[in-house]
N, C-alpha and C positions, 0 to 999 in steps of 0.2 A: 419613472420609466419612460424610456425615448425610441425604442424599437421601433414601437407603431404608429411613430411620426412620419408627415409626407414631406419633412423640410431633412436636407441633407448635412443639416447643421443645428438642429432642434435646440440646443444650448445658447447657442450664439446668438440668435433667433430670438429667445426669450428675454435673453440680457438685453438687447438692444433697445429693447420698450423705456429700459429703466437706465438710459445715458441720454444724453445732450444730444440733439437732432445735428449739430455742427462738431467737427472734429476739430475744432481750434480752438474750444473753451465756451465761447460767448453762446452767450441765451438769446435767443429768438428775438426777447423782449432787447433785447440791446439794436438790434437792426428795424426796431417799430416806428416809422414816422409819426408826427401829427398831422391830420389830415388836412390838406392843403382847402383852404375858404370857399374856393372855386367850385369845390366836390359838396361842399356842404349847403346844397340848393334842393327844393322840392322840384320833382322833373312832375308830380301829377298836376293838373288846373282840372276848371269848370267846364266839361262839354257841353254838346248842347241837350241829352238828356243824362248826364253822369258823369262820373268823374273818368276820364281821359289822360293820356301819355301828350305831354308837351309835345306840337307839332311846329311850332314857330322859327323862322329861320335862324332870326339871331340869337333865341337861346340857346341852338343847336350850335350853331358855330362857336358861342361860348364856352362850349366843351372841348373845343380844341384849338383856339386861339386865346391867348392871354397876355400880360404883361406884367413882368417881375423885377427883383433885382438885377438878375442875369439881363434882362432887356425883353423884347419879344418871343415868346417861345409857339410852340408846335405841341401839341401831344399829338403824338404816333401810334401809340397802342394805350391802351387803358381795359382795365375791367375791375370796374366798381359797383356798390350798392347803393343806392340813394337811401336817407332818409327815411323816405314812403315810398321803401321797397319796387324801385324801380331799376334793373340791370342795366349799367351803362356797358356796352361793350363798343371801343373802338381799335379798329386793326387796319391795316397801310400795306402796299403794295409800289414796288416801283416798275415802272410800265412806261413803253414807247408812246412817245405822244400821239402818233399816228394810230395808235387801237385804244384811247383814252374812251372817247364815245363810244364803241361798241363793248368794251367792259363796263361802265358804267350804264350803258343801259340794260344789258343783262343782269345787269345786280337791282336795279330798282325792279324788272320786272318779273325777279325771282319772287315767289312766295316767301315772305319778309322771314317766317321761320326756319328757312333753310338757307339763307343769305349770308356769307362768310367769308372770309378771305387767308388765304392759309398763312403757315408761322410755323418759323423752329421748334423744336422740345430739343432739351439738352439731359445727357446724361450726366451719370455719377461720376464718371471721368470727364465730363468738361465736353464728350463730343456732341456734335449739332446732327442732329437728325428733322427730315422736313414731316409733317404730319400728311399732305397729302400735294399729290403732284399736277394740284387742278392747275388749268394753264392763268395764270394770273399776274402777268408779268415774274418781277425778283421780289419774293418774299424776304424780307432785310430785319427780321426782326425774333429774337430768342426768346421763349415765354419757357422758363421753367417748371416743372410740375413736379415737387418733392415732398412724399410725407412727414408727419413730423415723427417727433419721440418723445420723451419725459418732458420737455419745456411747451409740448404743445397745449398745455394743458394748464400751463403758467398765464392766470385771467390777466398780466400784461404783455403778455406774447400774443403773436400770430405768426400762423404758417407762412402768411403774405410773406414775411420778411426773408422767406427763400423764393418768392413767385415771380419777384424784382424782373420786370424783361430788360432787354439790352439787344443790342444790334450784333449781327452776324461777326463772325470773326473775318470775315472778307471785308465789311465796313470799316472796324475796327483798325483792320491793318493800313487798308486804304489810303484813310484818314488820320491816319496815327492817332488815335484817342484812347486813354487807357483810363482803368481807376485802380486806385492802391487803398479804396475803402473795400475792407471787407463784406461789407455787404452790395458794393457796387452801386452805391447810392450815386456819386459823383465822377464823371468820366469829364478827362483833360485832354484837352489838343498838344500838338509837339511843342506851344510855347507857353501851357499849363494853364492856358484861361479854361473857365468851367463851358461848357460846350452841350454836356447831354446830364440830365437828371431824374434819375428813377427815384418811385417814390413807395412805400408801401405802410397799411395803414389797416388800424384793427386791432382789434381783442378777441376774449375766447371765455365765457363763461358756461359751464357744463350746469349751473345751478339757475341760470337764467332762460325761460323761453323767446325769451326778448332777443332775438339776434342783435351783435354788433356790427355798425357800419364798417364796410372793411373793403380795401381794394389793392391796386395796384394801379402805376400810371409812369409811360416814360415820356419825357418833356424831351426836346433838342429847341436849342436858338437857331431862331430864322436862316440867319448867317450861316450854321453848320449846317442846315436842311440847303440853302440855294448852293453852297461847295459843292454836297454830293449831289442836287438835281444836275448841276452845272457840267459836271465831272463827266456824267457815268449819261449827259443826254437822256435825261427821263422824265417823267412828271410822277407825283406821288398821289395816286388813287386810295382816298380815305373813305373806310364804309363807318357810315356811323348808327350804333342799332340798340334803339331803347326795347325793353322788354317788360314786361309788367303781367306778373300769376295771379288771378284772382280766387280765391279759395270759395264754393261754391257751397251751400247748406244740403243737408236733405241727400238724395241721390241724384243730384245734378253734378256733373264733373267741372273740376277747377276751369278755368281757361285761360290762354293766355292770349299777348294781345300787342302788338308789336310801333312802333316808327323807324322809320329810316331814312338814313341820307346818306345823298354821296357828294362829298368832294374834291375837286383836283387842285394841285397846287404844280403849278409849273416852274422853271430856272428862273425867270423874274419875279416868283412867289406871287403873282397875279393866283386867286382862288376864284373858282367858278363853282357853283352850288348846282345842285340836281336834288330837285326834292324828290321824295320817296312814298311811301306809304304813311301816313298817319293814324296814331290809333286800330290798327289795321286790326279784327279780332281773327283770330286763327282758329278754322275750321276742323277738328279733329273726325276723321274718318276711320272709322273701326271697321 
């Protein structure tokens, strides 16, 4: 019986559970990276009376400086899991250099849990919508948010493999960069060198308490990143934000516990660091 359904399509609805999350055949598991070496690091050390969120400069900046085959790369956005369950989240803004310093000090002196920097969400039809209109320069970056269906639950699938970010369809066009991989792993420039690389990463077992490490992460070469600062006159404001939940015994509440950094990259890809919070515990007020 279907009357006393609140879904205007109650049949349709039910079948959907039990089809492929993609309408072009391919399983989930088909779009799964392997998780790039880089990611695969412990972000927790030794504090001075406990274990602590990595505050150090250069292993911070090793999260979003690298070196590959492509040559020099950038991460621009990321949001992964460490190991020992540490939240990497990094997201990018492009911004006048003349208000570089005063958004970047607004961001380290925010209370590190509510610290953030906006992004697209894209729909089912492909259009780009902004999450929120805080003034932060040009948000230039697409993070997808799609549930899954019957392969999500495939222990060599992940949902990552739809969460893949990608840049604005205004960068896109801009720069002429496209990808013809269905999952959008690999974007080409007009003269088909690899230019920008999304990555995503993870499993899914319902029989395991044990979570899998799992993320997403989009890379660009140097080179594509100084085109568009060069282009469009901007510098690129990177928030970089470790997070870390400690689960609490007894009736003491979880807590969590934050690091951060900022940094800017200019047209001549000069990087200048602004440290942030370290270890910061977050004060819950009820």
């Amino acid at each position: 019986m279907t009357d006393d359904s609140y879904d205007d399509n109650p049949w349709q609805d039910w079948l959907n559970r039990y089809v492929l999350t993609r309408k072009d055949g391919l399983w989930l598991s088909d779009g799964v990276d392997r998780p790039a070496l880089d990611v695969m690091v412990n972000l927790i050390e030794e504090g001075e009376k406990s274990l602590a969120i990595i505050g150090d400069k250069a292993k911070l900046m090793n999260l979003i400086c690298s070196d590959s085959g492509m040559g020099k790369e950038i991460v621009v956005n990321a949001l992964w899991t460490s190991s020992d369950n540490v939240t990497v989240g990094i997201t990018s803004s492009l911004v006048s250099p003349n208000v570089f310093e005063a958004l970047a000090k607004k961001l380290i002196e925010e209370e590190p849990f509510f610290a953030w920097l906006p992004n697209y969400g894209e729909s089912d039809d492909g259009s780009e919508y902004l999450h929120d209109r805080k003034d932060w320069g040009l948000p230039w970056v697409v993070c997808p948010e799609r549930g899954g269906r019957l392969d999500e639950e495939d222990p060599l699938g992940s949902i990552k493999a739809m969460h893949r970010p990608h840049f604005i369809k205004y960068i896109n066009g801009t720069f002429s960069i496209k990808s013809n991989d269905p999952f959008r792993r690999i974007w080409q420039d007009s003269s088909g060198r690899k230019v920008v690389r999304a990555e995503a990463w993870g499993c899914w077992n319902k029989y395991e308490d044990e979570k899998c490490p799992s993320g997403v992460r989009l890379v660009c070469l140097d080179e594509f990143l100084r085109g568009v600062l060069s282009r469009l006159d901007k510098d690129l404001l990177l928030l970089i934000k470790l997070r870390r939940y400690e689960e609490r015994t007894g009736s003491m509440d979880g807590r969590f516990s934050h690091t951060i950094a900022v940094v800017q990259i200019n047209k001549n890809m000069e990087l200048a660091y602004h440290k942030g919070a370290v270890n910061k515990v977050h004060e819950n007020h009820k």
